[in-house]
Structure formats: C-alpha cells, structure tokens
N, CA, C and O atoms as CSV, one atom per row, in Angstrom:
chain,resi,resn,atom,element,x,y,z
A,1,UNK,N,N,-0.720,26.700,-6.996
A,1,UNK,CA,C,-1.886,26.106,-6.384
A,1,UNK,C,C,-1.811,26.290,-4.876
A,1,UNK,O,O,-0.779,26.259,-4.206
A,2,UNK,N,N,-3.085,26.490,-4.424
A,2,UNK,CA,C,-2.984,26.520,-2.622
A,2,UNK,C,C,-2.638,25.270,-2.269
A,2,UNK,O,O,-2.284,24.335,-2.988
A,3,UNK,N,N,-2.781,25.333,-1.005
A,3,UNK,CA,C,-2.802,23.961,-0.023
A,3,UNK,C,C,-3.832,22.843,-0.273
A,3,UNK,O,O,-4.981,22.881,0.167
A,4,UNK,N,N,-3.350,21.899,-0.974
A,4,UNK,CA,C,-4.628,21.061,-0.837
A,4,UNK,C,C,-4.164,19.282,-1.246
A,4,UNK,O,O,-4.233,18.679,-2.317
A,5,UNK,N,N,-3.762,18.905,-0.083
A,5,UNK,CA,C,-3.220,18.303,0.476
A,5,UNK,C,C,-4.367,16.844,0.520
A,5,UNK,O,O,-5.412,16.793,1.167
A,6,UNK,N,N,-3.855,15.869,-0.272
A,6,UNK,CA,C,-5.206,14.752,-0.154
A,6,UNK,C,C,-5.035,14.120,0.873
A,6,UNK,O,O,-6.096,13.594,1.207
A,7,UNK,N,N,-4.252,13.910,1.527
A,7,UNK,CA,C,-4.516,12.678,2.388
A,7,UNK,C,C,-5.120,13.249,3.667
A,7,UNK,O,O,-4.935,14.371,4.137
A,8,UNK,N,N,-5.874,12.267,4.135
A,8,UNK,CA,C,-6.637,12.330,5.000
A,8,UNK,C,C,-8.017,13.933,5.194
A,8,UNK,O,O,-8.257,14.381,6.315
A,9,UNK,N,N,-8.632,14.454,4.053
A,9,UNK,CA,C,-9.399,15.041,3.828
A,9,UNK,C,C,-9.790,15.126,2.654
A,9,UNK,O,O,-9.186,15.718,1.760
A,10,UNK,N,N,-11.069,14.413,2.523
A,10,UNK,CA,C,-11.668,14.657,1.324
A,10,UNK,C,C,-12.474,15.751,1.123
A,10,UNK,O,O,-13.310,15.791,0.219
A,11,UNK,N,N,-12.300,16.545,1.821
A,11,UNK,CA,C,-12.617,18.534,1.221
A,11,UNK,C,C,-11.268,18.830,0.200
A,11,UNK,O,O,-11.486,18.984,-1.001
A,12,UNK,N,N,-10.473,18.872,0.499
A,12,UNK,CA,C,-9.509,19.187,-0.123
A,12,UNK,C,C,-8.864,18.190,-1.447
A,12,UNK,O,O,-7.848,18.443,-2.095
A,13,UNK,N,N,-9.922,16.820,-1.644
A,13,UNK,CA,C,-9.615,16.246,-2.529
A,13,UNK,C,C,-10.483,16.601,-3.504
A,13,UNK,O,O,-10.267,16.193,-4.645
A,14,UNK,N,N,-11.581,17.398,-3.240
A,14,UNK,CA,C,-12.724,17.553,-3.919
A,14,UNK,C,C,-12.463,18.980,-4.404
A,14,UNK,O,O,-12.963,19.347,-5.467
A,15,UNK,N,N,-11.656,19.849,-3.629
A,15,UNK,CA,C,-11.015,21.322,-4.354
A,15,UNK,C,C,-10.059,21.364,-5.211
A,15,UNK,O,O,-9.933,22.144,-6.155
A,16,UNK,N,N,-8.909,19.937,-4.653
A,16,UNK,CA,C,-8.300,19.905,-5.896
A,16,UNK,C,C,-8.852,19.552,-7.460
A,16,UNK,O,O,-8.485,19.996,-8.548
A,17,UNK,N,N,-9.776,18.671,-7.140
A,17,UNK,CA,C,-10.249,17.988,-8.614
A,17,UNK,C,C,-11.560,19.337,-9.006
A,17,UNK,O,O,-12.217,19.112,-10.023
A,18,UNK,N,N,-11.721,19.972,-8.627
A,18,UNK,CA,C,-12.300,21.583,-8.852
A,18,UNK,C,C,-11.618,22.589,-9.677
A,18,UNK,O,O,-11.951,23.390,-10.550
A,19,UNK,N,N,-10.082,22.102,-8.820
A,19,UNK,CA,C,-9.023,23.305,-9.554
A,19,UNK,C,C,-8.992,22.457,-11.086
A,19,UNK,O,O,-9.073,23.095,-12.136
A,20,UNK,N,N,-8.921,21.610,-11.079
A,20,UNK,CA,C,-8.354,20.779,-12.385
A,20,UNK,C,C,-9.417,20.744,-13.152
A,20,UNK,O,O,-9.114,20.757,-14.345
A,21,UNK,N,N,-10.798,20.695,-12.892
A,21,UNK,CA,C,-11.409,20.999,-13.896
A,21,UNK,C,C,-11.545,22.631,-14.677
A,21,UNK,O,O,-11.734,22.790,-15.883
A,22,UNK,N,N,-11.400,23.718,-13.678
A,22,UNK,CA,C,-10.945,25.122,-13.887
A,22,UNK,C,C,-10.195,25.148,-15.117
A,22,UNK,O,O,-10.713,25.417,-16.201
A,23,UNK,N,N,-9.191,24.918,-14.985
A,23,UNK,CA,C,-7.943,24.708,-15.394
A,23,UNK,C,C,-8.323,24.417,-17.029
A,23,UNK,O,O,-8.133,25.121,-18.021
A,24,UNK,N,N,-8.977,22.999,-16.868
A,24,UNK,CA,C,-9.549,22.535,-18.032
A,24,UNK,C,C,-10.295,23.159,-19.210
A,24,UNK,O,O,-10.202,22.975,-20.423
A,25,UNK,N,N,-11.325,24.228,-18.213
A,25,UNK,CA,C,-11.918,25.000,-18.576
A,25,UNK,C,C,-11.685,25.935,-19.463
A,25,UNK,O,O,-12.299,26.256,-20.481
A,26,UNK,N,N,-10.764,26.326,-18.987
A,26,UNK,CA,C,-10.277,27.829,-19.282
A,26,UNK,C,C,-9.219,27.530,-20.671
A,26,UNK,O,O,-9.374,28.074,-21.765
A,27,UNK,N,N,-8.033,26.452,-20.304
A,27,UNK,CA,C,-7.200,25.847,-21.362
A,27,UNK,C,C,-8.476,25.547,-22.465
A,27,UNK,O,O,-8.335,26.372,-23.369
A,28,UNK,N,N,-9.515,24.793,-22.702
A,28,UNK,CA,C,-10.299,24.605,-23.736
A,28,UNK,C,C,-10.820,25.790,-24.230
A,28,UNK,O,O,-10.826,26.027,-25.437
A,29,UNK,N,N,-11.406,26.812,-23.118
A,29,UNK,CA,C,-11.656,27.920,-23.798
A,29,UNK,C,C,-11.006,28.793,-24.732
A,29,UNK,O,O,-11.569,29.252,-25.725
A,30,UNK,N,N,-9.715,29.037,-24.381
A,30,UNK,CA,C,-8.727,29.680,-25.101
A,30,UNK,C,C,-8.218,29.005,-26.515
A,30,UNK,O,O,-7.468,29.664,-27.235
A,31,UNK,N,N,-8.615,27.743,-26.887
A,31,UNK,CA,C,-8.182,26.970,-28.205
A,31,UNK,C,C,-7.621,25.675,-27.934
A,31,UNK,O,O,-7.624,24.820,-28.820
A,32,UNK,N,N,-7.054,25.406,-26.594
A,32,UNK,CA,C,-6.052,24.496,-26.354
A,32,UNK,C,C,-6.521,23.345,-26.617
A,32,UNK,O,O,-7.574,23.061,-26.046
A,33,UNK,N,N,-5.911,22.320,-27.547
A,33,UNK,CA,C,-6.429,20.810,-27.877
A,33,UNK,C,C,-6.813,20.059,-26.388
A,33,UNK,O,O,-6.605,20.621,-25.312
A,34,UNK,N,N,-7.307,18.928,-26.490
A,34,UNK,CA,C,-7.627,17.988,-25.715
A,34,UNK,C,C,-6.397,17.499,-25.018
A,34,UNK,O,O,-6.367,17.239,-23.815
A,35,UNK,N,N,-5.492,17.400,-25.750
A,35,UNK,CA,C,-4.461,16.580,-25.756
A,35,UNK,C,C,-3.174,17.366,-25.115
A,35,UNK,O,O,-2.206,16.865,-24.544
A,36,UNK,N,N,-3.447,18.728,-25.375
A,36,UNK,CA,C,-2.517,19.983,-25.002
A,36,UNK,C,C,-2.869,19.879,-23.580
A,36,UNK,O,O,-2.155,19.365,-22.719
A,37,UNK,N,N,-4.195,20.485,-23.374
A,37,UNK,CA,C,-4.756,20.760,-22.070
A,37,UNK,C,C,-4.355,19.581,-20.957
A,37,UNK,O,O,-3.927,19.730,-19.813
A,38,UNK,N,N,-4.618,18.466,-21.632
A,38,UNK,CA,C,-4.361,17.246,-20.665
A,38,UNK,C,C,-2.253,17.191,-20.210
A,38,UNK,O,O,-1.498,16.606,-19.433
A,39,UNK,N,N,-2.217,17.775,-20.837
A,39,UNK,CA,C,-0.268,17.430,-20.898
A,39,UNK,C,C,-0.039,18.353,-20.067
A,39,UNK,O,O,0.715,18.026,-19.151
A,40,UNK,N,N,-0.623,19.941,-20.053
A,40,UNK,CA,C,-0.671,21.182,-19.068
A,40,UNK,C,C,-0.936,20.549,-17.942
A,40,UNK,O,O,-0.032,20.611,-17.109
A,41,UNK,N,N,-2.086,19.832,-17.583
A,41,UNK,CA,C,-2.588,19.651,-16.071
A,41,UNK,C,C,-1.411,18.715,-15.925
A,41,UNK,O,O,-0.545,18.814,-15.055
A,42,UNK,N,N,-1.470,17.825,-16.841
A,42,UNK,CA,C,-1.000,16.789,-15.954
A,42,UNK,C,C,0.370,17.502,-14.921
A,42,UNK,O,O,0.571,17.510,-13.707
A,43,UNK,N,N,1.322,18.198,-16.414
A,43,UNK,CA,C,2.214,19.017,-15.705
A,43,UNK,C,C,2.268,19.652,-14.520
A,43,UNK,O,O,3.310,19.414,-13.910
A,44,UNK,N,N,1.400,20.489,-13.892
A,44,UNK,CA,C,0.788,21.233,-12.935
A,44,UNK,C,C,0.575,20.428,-11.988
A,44,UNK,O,O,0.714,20.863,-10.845
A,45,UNK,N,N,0.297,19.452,-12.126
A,45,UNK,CA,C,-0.302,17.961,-11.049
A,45,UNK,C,C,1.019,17.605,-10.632
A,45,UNK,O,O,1.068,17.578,-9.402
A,46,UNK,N,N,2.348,17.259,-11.294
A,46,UNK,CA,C,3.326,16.512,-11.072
A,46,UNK,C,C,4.071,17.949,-10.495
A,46,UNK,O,O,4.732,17.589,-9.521
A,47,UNK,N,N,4.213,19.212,-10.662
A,47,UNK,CA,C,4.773,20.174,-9.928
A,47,UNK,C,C,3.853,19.972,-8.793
A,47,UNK,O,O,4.376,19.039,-8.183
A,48,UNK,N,N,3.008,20.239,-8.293
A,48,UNK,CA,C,2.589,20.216,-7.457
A,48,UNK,C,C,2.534,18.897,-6.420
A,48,UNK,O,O,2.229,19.042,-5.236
A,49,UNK,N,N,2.830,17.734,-6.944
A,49,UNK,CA,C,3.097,16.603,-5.856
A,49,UNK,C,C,4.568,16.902,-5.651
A,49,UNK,O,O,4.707,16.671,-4.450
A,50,UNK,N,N,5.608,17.236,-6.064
A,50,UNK,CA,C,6.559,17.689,-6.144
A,50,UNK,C,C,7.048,18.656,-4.871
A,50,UNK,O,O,7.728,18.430,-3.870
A,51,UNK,N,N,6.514,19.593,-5.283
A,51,UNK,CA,C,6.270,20.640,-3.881
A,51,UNK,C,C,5.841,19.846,-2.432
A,51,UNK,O,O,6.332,20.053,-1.322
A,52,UNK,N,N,4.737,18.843,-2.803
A,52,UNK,CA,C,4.070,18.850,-1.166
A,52,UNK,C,C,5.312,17.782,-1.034
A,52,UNK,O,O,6.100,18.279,-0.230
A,53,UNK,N,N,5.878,16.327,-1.566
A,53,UNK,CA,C,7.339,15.754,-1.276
A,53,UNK,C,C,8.298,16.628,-0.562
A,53,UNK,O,O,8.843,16.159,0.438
A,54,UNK,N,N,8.607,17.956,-0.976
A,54,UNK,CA,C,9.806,18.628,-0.365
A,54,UNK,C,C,9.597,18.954,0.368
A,54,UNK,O,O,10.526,19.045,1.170
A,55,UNK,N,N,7.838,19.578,0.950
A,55,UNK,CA,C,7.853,19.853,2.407
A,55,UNK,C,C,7.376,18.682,3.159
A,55,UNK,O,O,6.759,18.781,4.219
A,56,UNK,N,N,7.535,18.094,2.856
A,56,UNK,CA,C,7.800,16.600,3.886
A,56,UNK,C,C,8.898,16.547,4.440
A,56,UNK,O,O,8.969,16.389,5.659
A,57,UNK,N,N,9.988,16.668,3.661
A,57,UNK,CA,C,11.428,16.597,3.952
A,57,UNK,C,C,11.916,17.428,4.918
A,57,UNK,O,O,13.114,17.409,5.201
C-alpha cells in the first residue's frame, strides 16, 4: 500500500477506505467468501499499521 497515513488528513483517510473497498472488490470478484475477503483486508490493514509503527521508531 502507498502512503496513507490517517492522522491529521482526511484525503488520505478517504484513499485509504478507497483502497479497501478495491480490495473488496476484486477479492469478491474472484470467488472469495465474505468472510475470506474480510480476514484478507483485515490482514493487510494490520500489516500496514504495522509498517507506519516502525517508521515512527
């Protein structure tokens, strides 16, 4: 995922929740359950807060 960093810009809170519906998209398109798709993002969501934590550090 790019840069998109929530705090203090809600452009970039509104691209992230863009990417995640994408995401959604595409996982449903291909067959992926409700339940699959949701366990993928969430995954993707928690790598990615992950990442922006370490460059804090």
């Amino acid at each position: 995922m790019s840069d998109t960093r929530l705090p203090g810009s809600n452009g970039n809170h509104n691209a992230l929740v863009q990417k995640v519906w994408n995401y959604a998209h595409v996982l449903r398109d291909q067959g992926v359950s409700y339940g699959d798709y949701i366990e993928q993002i969430t995954y993707l969501l928690f790598l990615k807060m992950d990442q922006e934590r370490e460059d804090l550090l």
